[in-house]
N, CA and C atoms as an extended XYZ file, in Angstrom:
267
Properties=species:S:1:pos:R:3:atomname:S:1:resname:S:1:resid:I:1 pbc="F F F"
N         0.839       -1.178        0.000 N   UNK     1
C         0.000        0.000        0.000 CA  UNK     1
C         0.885        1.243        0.000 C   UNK     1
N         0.021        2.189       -0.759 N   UNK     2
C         1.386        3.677       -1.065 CA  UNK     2
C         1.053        4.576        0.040 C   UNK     2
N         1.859        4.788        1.140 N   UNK     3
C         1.469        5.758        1.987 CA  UNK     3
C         0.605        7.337        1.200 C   UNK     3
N        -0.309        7.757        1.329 N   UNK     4
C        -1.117        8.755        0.812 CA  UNK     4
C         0.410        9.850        0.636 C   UNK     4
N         0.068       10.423       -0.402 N   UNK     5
C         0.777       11.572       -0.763 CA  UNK     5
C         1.897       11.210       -1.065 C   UNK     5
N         2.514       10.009       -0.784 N   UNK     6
C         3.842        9.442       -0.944 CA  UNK     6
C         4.234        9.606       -2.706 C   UNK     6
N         2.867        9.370       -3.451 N   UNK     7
C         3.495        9.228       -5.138 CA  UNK     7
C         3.555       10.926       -5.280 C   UNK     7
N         2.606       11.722       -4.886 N   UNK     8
C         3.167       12.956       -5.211 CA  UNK     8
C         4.094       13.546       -4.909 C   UNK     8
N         4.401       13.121       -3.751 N   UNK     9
C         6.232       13.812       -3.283 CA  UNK     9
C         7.178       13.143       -3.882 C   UNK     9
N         6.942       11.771       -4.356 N   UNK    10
C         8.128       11.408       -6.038 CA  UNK    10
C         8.175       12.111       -6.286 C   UNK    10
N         6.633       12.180       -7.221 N   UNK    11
C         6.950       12.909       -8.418 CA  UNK    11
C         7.777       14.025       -8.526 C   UNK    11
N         6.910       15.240       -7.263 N   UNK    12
C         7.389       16.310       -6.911 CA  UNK    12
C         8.679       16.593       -6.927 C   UNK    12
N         9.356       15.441       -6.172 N   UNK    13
C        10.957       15.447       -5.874 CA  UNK    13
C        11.750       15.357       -7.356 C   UNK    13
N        11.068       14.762       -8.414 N   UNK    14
C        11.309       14.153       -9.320 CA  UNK    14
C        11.832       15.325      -10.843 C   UNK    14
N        10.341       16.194      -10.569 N   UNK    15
C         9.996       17.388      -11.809 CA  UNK    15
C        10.714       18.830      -10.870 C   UNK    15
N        11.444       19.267      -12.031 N   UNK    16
C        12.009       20.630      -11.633 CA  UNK    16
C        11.602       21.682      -10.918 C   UNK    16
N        12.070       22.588       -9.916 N   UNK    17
C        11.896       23.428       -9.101 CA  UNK    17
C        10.543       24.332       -9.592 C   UNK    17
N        10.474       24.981      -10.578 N   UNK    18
C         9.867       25.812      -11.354 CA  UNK    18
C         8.299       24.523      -11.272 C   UNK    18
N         8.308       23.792      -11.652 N   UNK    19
C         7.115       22.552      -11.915 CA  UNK    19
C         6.571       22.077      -10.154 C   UNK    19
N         7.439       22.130       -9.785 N   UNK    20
C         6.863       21.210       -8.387 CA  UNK    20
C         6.346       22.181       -7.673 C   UNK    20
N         7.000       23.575       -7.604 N   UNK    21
C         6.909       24.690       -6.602 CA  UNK    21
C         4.965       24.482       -6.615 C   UNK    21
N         4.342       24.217       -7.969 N   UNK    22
C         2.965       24.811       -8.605 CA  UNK    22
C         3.043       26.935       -8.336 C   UNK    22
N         4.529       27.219       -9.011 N   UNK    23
C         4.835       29.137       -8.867 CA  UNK    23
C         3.973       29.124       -7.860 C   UNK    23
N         3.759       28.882       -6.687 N   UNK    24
C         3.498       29.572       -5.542 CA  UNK    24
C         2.626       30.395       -5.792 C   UNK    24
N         1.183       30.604       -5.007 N   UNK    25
C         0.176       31.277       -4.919 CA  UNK    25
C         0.871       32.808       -4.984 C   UNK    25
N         0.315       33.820       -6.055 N   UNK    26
C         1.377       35.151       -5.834 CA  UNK    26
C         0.256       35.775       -5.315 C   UNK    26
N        -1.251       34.938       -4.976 N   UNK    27
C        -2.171       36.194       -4.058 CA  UNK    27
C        -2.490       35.790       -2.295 C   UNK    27
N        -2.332       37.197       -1.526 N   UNK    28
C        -2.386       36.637       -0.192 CA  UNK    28
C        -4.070       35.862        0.179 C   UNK    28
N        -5.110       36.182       -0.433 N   UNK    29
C        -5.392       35.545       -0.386 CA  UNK    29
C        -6.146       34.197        0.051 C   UNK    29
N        -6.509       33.693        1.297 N   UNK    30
C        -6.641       32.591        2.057 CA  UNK    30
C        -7.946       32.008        1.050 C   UNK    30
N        -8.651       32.089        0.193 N   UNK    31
C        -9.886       31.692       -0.024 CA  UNK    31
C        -9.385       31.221       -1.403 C   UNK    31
N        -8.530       31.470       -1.714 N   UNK    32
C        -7.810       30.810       -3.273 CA  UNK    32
C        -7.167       29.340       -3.482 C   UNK    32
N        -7.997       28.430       -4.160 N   UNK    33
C        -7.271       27.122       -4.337 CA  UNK    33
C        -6.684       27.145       -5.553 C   UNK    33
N        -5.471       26.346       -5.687 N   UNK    34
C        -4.853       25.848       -6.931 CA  UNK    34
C        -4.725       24.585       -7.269 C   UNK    34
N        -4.814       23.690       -7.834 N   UNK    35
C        -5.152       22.242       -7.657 CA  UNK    35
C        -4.641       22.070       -9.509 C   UNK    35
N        -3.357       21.038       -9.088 N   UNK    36
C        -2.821       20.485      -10.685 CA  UNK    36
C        -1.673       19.776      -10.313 C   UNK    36
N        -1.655       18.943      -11.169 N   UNK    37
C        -1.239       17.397      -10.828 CA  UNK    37
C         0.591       17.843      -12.401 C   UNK    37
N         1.603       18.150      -10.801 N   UNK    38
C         2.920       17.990      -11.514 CA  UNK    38
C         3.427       17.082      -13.146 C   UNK    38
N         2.756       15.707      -12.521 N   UNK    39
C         3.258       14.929      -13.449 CA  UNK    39
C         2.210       15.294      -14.865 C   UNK    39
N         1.503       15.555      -15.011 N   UNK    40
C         0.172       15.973      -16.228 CA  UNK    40
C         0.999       17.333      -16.762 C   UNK    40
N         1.351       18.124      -16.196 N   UNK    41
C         2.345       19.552      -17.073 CA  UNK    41
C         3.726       19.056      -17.186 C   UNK    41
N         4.311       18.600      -16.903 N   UNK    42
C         5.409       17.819      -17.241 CA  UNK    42
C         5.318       16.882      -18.495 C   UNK    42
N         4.499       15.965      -18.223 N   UNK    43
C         3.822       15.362      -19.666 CA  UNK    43
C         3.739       16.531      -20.992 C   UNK    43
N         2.992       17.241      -20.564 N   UNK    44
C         2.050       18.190      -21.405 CA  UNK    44
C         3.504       19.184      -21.844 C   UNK    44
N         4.433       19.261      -21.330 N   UNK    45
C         5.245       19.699      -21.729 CA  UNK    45
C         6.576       19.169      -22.495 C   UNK    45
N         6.414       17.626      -21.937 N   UNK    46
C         7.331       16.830      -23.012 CA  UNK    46
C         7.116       16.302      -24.435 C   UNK    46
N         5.313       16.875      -24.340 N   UNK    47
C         4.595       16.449      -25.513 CA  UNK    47
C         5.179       17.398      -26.476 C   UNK    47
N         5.672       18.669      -25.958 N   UNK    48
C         5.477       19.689      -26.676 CA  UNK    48
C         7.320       19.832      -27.261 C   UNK    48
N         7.963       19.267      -26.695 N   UNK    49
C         9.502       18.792      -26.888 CA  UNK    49
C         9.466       17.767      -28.450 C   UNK    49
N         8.905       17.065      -28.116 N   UNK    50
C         8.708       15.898      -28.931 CA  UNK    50
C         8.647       16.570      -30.477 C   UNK    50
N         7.979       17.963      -30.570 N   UNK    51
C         7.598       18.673      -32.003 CA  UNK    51
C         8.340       19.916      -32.117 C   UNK    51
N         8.808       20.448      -30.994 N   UNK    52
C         9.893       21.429      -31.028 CA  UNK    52
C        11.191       21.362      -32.184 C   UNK    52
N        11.938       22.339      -32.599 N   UNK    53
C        13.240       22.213      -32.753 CA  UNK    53
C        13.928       23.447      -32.360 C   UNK    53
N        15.247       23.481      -32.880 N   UNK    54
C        15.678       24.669      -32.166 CA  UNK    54
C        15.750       25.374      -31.011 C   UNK    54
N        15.642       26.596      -30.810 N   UNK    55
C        15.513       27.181      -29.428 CA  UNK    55
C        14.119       27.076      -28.842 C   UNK    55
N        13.158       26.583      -29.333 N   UNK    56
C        12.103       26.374      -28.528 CA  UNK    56
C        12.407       24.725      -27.891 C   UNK    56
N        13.113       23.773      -28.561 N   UNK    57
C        13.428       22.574      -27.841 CA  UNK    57
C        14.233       22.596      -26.876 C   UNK    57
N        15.336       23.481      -26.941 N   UNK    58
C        16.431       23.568      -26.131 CA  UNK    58
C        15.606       24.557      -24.857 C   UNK    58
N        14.854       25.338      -24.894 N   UNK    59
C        14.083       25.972      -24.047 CA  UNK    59
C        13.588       25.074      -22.999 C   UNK    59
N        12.960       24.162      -23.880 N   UNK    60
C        11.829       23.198      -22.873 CA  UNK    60
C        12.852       21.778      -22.736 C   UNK    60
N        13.649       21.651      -22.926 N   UNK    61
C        14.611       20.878      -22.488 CA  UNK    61
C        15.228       21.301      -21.466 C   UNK    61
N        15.826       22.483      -21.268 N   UNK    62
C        16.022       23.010      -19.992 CA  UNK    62
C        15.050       23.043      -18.972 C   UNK    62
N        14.033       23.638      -19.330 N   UNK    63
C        13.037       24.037      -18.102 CA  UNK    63
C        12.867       22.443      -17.361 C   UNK    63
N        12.779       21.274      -18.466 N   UNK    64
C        12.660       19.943      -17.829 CA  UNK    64
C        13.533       19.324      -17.387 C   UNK    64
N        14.667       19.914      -17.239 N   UNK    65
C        16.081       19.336      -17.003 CA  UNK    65
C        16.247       18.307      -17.468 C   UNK    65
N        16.547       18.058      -18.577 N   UNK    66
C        16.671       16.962      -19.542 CA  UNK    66
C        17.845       17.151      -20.668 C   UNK    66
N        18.422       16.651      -21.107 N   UNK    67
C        19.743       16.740      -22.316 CA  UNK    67
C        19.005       16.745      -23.160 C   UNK    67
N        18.327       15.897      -23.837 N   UNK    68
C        17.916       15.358      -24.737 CA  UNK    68
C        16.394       14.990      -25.197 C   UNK    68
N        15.525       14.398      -26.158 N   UNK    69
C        14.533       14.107      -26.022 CA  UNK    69
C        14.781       12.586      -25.205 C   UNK    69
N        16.182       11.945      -25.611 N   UNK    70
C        15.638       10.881      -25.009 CA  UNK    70
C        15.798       10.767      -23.421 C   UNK    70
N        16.532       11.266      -23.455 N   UNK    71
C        16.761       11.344      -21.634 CA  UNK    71
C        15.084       11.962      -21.431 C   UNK    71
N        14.576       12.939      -21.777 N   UNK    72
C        13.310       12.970      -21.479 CA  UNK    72
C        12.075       12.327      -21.421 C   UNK    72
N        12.150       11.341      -22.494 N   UNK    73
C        11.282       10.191      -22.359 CA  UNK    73
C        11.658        9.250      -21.431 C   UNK    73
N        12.694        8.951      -21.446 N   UNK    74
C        13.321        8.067      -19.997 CA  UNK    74
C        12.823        8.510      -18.414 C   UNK    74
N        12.845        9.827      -18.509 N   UNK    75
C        12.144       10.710      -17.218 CA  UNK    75
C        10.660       10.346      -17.388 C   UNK    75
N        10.191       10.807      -17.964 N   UNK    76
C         8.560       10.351      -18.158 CA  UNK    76
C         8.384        9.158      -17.706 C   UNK    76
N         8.999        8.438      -18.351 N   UNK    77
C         9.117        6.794      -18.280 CA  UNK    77
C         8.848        6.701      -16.618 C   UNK    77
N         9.904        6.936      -16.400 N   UNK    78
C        10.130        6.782      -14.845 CA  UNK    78
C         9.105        7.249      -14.049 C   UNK    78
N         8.499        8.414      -14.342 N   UNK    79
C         7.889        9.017      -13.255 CA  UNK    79
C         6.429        8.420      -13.270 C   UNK    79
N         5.979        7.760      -14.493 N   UNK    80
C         4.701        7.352      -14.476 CA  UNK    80
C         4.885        5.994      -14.131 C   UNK    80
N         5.719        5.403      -14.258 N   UNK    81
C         6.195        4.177      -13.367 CA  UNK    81
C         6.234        3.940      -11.618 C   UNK    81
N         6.210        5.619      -11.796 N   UNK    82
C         6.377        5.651       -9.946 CA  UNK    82
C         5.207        6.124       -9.163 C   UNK    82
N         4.728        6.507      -10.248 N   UNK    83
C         3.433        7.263      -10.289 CA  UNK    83
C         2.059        5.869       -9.852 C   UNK    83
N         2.132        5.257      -11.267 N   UNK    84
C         1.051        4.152      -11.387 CA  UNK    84
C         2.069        2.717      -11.802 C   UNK    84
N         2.014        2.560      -10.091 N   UNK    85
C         2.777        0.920      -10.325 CA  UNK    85
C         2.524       -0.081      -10.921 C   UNK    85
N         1.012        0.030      -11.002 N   UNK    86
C         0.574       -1.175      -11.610 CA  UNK    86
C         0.723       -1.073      -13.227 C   UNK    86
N         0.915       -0.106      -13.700 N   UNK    87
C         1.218        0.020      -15.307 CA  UNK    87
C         2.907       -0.509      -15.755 C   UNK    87
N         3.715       -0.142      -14.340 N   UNK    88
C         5.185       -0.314      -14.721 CA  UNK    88
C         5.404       -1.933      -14.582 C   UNK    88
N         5.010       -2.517      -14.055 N   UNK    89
C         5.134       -3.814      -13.853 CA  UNK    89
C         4.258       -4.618      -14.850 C   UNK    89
């Protein structure tokens, strides 16, 4: 059994500073929710690697901390593996 919250603090630990933070609420605020799932914009952003070239690839290759596309699919790989066990096995 996955201790609750345990796959999101992978992930979290997993996807870059800028991605995990969710940019921090910039309003004070108390009545404001934000609710979005790290590993889904990470995806949504490696999707967008995949059709890139140039400085828009090398852009979003950085922001994902990744070399490469393939090192980036390898990350994906991983994180939805850690994510949903029962798919990696």
């Amino acid at each position: 059994m996955v201790r609750r919250g345990a796959v999101a603090g992978a992930i979290a630990n997993d996807c870059p500073e800028g991605i995990s933070s969710g940019g921090q609420s910039r309003s004070s605020s108390a009545d404001n929710n934000l609710v979005f799932s790290p590993l889904s914009i990470y995806s949504a952003f490696s999707l967008a690697a995949v059709g890139a070239k140039g400085r828009t690839l090398r852009k979003l290759l950085d922001i994902l901390g990744a070399k490469s596309r393939e090192s980036l699919a390898e990350n994906v790989c991983c994180m939805v593996k850690r994510a949903l066990p029962d798919v990696g096995s």
